[in-house]
N, C-alpha and C positions, 0 to 999 in steps of 0.2 A: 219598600221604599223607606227610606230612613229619612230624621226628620230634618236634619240639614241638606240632603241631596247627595250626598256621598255616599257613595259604596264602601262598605269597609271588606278587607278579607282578610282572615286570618293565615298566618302562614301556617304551610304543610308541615312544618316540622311541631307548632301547637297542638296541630289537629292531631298526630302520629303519637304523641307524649301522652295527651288526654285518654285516647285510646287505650292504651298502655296502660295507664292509671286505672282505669274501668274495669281491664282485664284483671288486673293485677289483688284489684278490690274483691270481682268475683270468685275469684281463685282465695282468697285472705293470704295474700301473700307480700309481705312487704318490700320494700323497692330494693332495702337493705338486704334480704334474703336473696333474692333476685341475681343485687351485685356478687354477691358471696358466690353463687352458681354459677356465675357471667367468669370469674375472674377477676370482674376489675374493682376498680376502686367503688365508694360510694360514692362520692364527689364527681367522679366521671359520670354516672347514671343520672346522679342528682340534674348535672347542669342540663342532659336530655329530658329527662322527665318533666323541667320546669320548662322545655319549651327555649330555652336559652340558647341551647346550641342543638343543630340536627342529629338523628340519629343518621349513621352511615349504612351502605345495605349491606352490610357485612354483618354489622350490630344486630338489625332487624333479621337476620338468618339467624343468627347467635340465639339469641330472646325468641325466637318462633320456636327455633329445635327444642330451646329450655321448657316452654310451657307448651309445648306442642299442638300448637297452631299453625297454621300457614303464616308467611311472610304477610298476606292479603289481610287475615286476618287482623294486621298491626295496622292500618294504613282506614280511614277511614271510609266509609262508605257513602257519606253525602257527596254528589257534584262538584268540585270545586271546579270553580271558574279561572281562568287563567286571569293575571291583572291587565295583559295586552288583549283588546278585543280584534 
């Protein structure tokens, strides 16, 4: 229970970047190394990594194949609640 009564949720695409970031951490792999493997730009990664803009599931195949993981692996594992109950 939060202490105004509000529920807060974070969006999917936060919680998918965070991940990512953590993966990225354990491996010492930087986001910029990452991009250079990906193809694309840095600036394009960046604005996912921060959460800013979603990743696509195309992207999240791409990034899995690279660091070879499953697509699951990217996507986090707590519950998330939908906003509509």
């Amino acid at each position: 229970m939060s202490d105004n009564g509000a529920d807060t949720v974070t969006p999917m695409r936060e919680l998918v970047a965070e991940e990512l970031r953590v993966l990225l951490a354990r491996r010492r792999m930087s986001a910029s190394h990452l991009a250079r493997k990906l193809g694309m730009t840095q600036s394009y990664l960046a604005r996912r990594m921060s959460g800013d803009t979603a990743f696509d599931v195309d992207d999240l195949a791409r990034i899995a194949e690279v660091l070879g993981v499953t697509v699951l692996d990217l996507i986090p594992s707590t519950k998330v609640r939908p906003n509509n109950r």
